[in-house]
N, C-alpha and C positions, 0 to 999 in steps of 0.2 A: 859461604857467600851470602850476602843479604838477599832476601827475597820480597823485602818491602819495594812497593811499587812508587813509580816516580811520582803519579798523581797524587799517593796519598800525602808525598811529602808537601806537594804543593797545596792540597787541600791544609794540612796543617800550617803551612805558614802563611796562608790566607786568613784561617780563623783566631791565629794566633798573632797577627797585624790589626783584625778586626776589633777582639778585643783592646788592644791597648790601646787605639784608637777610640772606639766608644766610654769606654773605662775613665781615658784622660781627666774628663771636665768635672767629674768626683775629686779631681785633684784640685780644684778653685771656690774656694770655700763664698758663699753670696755674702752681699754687703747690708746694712741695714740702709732701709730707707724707705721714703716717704711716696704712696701712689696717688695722685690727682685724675678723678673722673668726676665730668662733666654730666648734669642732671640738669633736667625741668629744661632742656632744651639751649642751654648755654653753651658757648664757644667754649674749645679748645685750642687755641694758634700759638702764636708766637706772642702776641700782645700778654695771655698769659701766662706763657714762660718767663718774660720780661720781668710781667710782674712779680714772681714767685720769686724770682733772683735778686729781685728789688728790694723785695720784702727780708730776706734772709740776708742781702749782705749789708741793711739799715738794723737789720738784729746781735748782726754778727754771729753770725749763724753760719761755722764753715761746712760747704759742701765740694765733693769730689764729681760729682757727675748730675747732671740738669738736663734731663732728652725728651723730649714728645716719641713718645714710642706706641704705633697706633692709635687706639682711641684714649689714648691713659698719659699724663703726664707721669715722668718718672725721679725724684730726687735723694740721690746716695751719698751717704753722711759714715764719719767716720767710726762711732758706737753706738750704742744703745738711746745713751743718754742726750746726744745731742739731737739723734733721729726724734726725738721725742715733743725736744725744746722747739725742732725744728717744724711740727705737724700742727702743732698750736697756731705759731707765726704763720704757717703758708694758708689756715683755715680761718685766722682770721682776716688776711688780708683777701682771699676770696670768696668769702659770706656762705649761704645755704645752697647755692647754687652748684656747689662743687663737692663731693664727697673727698675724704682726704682718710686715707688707712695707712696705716703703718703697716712693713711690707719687707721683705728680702729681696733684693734684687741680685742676681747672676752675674759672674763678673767670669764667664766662660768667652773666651776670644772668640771673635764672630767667624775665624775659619770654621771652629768647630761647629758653632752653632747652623751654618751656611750647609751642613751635610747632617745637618739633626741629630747630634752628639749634642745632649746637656745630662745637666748632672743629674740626680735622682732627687725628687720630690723630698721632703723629710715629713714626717707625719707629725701629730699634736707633740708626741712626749719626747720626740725629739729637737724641733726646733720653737717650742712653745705656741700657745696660743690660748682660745679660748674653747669653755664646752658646754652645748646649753642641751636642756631636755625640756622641750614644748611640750604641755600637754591642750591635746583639741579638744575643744568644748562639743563634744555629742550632744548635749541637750539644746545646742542651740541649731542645730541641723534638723533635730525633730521640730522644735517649734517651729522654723522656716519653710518646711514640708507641710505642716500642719495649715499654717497661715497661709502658704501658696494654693493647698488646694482647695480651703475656705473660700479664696477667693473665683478658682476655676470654676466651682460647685455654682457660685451666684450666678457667674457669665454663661453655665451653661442651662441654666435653670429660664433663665432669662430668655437665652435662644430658643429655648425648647416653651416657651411660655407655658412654665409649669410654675403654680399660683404659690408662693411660701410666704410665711412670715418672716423667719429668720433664720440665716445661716453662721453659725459662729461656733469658733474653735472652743471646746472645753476646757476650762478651767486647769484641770490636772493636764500635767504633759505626757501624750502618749495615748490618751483616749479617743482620741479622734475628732470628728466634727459635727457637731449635732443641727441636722437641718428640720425648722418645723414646718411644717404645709398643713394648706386649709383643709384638706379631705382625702379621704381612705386610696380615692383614686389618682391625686395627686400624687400622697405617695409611691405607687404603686409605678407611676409613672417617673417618677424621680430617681428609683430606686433601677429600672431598665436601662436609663441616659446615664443615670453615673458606674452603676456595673458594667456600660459598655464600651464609652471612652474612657473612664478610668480605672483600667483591669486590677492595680496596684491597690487598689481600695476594698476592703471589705466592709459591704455596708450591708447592714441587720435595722429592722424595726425595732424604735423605742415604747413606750408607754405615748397611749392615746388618751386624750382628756378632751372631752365636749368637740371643738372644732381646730384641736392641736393635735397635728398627726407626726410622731416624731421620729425620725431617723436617722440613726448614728452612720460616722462613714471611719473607719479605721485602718490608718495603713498598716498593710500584711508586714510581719514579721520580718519577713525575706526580702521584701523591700528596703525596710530598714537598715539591715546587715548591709546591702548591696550602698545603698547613702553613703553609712560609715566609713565605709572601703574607699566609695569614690570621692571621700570629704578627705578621710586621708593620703591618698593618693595628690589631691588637686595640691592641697594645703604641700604637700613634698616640691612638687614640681614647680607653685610658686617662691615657696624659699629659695630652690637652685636659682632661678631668675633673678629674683631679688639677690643673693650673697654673690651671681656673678657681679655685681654691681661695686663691691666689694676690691676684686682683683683678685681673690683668694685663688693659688694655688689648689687642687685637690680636695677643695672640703669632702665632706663627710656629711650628708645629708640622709639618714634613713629611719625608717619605719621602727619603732619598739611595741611591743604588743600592739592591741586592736587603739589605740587611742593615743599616744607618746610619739613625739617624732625627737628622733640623736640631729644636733649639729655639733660638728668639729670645725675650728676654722685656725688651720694647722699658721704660725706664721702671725696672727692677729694678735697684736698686743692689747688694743682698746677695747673693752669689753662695751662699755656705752654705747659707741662708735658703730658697733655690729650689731645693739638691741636695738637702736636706732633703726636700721636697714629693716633688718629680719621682721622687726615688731610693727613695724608702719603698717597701718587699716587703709588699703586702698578700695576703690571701684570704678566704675564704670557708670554715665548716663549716658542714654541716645536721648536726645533732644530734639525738641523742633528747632533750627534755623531761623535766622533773622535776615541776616545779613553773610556777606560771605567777610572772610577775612585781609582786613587794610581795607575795605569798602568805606567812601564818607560816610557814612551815617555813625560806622564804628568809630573812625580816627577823630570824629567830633564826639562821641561821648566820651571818649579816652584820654580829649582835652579838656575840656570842660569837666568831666564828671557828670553830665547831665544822663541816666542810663536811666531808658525807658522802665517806668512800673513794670512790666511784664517779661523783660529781659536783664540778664546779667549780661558782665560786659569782662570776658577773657581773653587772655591772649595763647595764639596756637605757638602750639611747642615748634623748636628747631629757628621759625622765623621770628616769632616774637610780634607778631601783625595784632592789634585789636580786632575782635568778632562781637558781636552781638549774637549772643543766643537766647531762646523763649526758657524761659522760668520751666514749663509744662513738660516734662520728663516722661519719656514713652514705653522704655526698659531700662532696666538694669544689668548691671554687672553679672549678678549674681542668677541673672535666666539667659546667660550667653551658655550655650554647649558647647561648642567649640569655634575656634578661628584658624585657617592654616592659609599663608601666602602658597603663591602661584601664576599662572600666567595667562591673560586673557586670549582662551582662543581666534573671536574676533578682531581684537584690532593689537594681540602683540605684544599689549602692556604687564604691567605686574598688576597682580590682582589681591585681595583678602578674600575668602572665603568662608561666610557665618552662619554660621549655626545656632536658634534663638529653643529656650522651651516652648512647651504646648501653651504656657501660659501668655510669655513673653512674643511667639507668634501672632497669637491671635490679638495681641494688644498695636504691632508692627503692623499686620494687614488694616487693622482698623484706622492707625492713622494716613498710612502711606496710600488707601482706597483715595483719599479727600486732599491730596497734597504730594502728587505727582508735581514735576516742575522744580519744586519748591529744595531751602536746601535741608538738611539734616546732621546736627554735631554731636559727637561722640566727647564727651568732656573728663579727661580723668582728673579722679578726687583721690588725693594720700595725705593719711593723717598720720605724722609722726610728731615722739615724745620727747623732748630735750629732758634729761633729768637733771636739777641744779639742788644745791643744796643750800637752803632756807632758815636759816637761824637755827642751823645743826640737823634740820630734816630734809631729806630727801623730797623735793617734791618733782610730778612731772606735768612738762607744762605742753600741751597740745599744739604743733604749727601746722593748717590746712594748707595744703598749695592744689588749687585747680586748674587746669588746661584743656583748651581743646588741641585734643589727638589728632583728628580727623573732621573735614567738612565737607561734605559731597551732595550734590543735585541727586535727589529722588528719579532715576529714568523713567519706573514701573513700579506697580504696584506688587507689593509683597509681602511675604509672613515671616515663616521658619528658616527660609533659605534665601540669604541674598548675596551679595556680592559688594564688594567695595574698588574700584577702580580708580583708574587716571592718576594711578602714585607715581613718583617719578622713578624709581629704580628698584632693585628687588630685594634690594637690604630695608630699603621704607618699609615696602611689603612687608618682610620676614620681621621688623621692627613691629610694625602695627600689628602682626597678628600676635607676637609674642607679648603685647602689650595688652591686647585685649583679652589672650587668656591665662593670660598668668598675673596679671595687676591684682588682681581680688583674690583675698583668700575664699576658701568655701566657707569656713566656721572659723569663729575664734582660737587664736591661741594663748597659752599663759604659759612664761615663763618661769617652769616647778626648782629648777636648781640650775648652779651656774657655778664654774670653777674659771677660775684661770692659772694656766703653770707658765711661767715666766720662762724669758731665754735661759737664764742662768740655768735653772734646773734642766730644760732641754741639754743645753751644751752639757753639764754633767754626766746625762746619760749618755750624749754621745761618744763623752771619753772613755766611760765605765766598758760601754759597748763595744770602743776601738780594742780597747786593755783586754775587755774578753777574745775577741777576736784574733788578737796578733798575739797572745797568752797561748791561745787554744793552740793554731798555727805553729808557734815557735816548739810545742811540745810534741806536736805531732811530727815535726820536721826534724826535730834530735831525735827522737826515736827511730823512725824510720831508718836514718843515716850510721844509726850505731848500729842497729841489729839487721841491716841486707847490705849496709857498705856502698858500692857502687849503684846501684840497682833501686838503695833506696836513694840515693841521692837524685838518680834518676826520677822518681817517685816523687820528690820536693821539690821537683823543677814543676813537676806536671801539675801540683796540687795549688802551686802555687799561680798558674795559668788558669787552673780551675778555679781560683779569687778571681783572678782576673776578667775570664768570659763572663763569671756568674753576674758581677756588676755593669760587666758593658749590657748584656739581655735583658737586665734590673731597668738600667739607665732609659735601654732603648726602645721599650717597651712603657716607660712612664710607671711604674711602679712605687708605690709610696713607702718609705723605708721606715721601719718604726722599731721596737725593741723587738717584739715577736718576730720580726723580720732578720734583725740582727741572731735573735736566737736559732733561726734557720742555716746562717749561713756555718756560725760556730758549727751546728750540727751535721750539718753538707758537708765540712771539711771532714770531720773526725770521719763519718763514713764513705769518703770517697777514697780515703788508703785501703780499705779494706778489699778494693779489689786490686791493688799492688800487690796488699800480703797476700793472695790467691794467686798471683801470677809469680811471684818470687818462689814462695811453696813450692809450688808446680816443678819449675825451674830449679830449685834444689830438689828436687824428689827424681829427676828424670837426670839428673847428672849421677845421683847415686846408685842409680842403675843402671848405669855405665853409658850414657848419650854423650853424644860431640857437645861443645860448647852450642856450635851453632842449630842442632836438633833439640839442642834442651831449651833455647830459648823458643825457636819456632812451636815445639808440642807444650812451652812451657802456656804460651796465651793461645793457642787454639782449644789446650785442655782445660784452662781458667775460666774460657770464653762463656761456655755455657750455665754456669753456675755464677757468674757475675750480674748476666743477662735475668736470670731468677728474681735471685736478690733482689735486681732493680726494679724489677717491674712488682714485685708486691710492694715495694716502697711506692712507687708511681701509683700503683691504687688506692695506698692511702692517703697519699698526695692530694692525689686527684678530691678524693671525698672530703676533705679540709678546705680545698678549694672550692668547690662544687657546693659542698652545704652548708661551710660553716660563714659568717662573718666578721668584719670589722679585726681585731687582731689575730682571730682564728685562721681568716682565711688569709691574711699578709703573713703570716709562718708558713700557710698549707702553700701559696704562690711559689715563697721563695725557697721553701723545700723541691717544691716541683719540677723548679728551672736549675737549682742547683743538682739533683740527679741526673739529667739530662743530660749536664755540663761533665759532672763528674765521670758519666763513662766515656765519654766522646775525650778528656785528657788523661782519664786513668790505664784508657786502653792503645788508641790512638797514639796520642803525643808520646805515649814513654816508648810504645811501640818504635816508632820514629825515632825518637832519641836514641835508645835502646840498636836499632838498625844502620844509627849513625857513627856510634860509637865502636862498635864490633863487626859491622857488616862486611868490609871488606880485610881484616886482619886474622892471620891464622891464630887460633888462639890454645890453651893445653887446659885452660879451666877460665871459671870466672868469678869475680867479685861479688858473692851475693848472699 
């Protein structure tokens, strides 16, 4: 009689509904097509969807689906080639104002998607894209440190009315800043105010000459290292920001040695299109205020052109209102520490929350001491490069676009830490602060090398991959079936559950599938029979020692059991450590190794168990198939 328990059966055909179900949406291969997102503050509605449909069916340009889907318009074309024809047509008919990428869209039925069943990500080498290697300019991090603190060094010297001639950055990069003072005791004094606010500084006495007392200021070492790190770190975090902009699927954004950042942008056919994004020099000014935004003063210089000598005259992002703001720039971009939305405890609202440097505070306290009341604009400046090609040369051509972010009345007087209020919702918030620390890079980047692998060769590998896969499979599954008969048939049922689960956990968990990934699962199958042949084994070894049918299968996996459980878990440690340390396609084999053992005992042992209890549990039996 069967001794398998009722739950477990039900537990199995829970997991084994689970799977096919998540599994499914791998069955719906995505479409090409075209994504439209909205910049510099411009609409997204229906006027242009309108347009876009306009433009494409005056082009003759057929497309199968047309949807505003969240913030991104969405348009699905039937190949490669027309997708193509079709991004030109919809970018020109919506100017700079609209980014327009080429893109795969899902064509998974919205039941599925309604219960978060889609299908699995595809990574660079399999569904194409592009791949660049940034490398960040370090020397221009030291000179910025250098010439920041040149400048602190004046203001503090200033304050401290300690008498110098000159303060200025040396020459060579990396030496430091050479301050000259009128007397032994100036320096002496110079040398306490800048060792004591600026701990980061190593400052030593130069050569003295007549009434030139001179003292170098050099930042430590370990300063520099810590820059580096936070130069590249920043510079990471504003590419993800900038490439969400994109639409892209799963890029691939990360660190290579001390100075190189990897982008993947799995899916992106336009190479331009993405150096465009990625490459744009953005910043930040605070500004003094003039006027508030749509105020007369503004919407009469806006008509006329009449814009006061001491003001420029922008328009705020989202509404598109004329502003007047003062020429006289207070900080920058590039002395913001940080920005994080939030919520005003007093009165309820959404908040920003800022964070200025030592340098950028004290320039914030000085103006906002004199100009309470008053209002203050935050202006973003991005310089991106069109590249066109010029009597057979590449040239690239520079486009500014300026806007004000943000406009708000000065409350109080402040420095290092202030606050921005009166937004209207907590997405503005989470908007403006993402915009204020992530719009600027820290340092230059240059892009050192750049590939693109087209769809074609994607789909290639995907077939190669399929061919390995259902190859591997098909040899494992004759095998098994000649040499244990019943038992391994049973064994192909389960192995074949075990494709099944591994891609639903793949699926539902967002995992990005790429060749190294494919080469995991090939390898997850071949080793997840080998705990069949341990329980078949078993099960012939305990019949030839004379057990019931129904004893040999019962001692056949309680004796298997333990020596299967071994196995697996030193595979799970190496898993794990593939996972754990390695990256980029290291660690997509070490993932999909990991969930594939997991899977594999749970059908190798489980399901066949079940099957296995289904088939013999209740019939008297004199031997068995195996």
């Amino acid at each position: 009689m069967s001794d398998f328990p009722r739950w477990k059966y039900a537990l199995v055909a829970l997991v084994l509904l689970f799977g096919i179900i998540y599994a499914l949406p791998n069955a719906f291969p995505p479409v090409p097509s075209v994504q439209v997102l909205a910049t510099h503050g411009a609409p997204l509605d229906a006027s242009v969807k309108q347009k876009v449909a306009d433009a494409l069916t005056a082009q003759k340009v057929p497309y199968s689906g047309l949807a505003i889907e969240g913030d991104h318009l969405v348009a699905d074309f039937p190949n490669a080639d027309v997708q193509a024809k079709a991004a030109d047509v919809v970018k020109t008919a919506l100017g700079d104002n609209y980014t327009v990428a080429l893109n795969l869209a899902s064509t998974v039925p919205g039941w599925l998607r309604a219960i978060h069943a889609d299908s699995m990500p595809l990574g660079l080498d399999l569904q194409g894209g592009v791949h660049f290697l940034m490398a960040v300019d370090q020397n221009a991090v030291v000179d910025k440190q250098e010439e920041r603190y040149a400048d602190d060094i004046r203001s503090l010297l200033r304050e401290k009315n300690i008498r110098y001639e000159s303060v200025t950055r040396n020459a060579q990069r990396g030496q430091g800043i050479s301050v000259v003072l009128r007397s032994a005791a100036d320096r002496s004094a110079a040398t306490d105010a800048i060792a004591t606010e600026y701990p980061d500084l190593l400052v030593q006495d130069g050569p003295s000459t007549g009434d030139r007392f001179v003292l170098t200021a050099k930042v430590k070492p370990e300063k520099l290292r810590e820059l580096a790190l936070a130069t590249i770190r920043q510079n990471t975090a504003t590419l993800r920001n900038r490439i969400n902009a994109l639409g892209v699927s799963e890029p691939l954004i990360q660190q290579q040695g001390e100075d190189q950042i990897v982008v993947e942008l799995a899916g992106v056919q336009n190479p331009a299109e993405a150096k465009k994004v990625i490459g744009a020099i953005a910043t930040l000014e605070y500004r003094a205020g003039i006027g508030y935004p749509g105020d007369p003063r503004a919407v009469e210089a806006a008509r006329t052109g009449n814009v006061p000598p001491d003001a420029n005259l922008y328009y705020e992002r989202g509404t598109n209102r004329p502003v007047l703001v003062s020429k006289r720039i207070i900080a920058t971009g590039d002395e913001l520490v940080d920005a994080s939305s939030g919520v005003d405890q007093q009165s309820g609202t959404p908040k920003v929350d800022v964070t200025l440097s030592a340098s950028g505070a004290k320039k914030m306290l000085d103006f906002t001491s004199s100009n309470v009341g008053k209002p203050m604009a935050v202006v973003y400046v991005e310089t991106v490069y069109d590249t066109k090609i010029v009597d057979g040369k590449e040239v690239h051509i520079p486009h500014t676009t300026q806007e004000v972010i943000s406009d708000a009345t000065i409350q109080g007087v402040f420095g290092k830490n202030f606050q921005t209020t009166g937004l209207n919702s907590p997405k503005e918030a989470s908007e403006l602060a993402l915009l204020l620390k992530g719009g600027s890079l820290a340092a230059p980047m240059n892009i050192t090398s750049q590939s693109v692998i087209g769809p074609s060769m994607g789909q290639d590998n995907i077939e190669k991959g399929l061919r390995a896969v259902l190859l591997g499979l098909g040899l494992v599954l004759l095998a098994a079936a000649i040499y244990y008969h019943l038992f391994g048939l049973v064994a192909d049922i389960a192995l074949f559950f075990n494709l099944v689960i591994l891609v639903a956990v793949m699926s539902m968990i967002g995992v990005t599938l790429t060749m190294p990934g494919i080469a995991g699962i090939v390898l997850t199958l071949g080793m997840a029979i080998d705990a069949n042949v341990l329980i078949c084994e078993r099960v012939r070894e305990e019949l030839r020692n004379g057990s019931s049918p129904h004893a040999a299968i019962r001692a056949g996996y309680d004796k298997a059991w333990s020596t299967i459980l071994d196995a697996n878990v030193t595979h799970l440690i190496a898993a794990l450590a593939l996972t754990t340390m390695g990256s980029g396609p290291i660690k997509g084999f070490g993932v999909t190794l990991l969930i594939g053992i997991l899977t594999s005992m749970f059908t190798s042992v489980t399901v066949t168990h079940a099957i296995t209890a289904l088939i013999h549990g209740n019939r008297k039996l004199k031997t068995l198939s195996v």
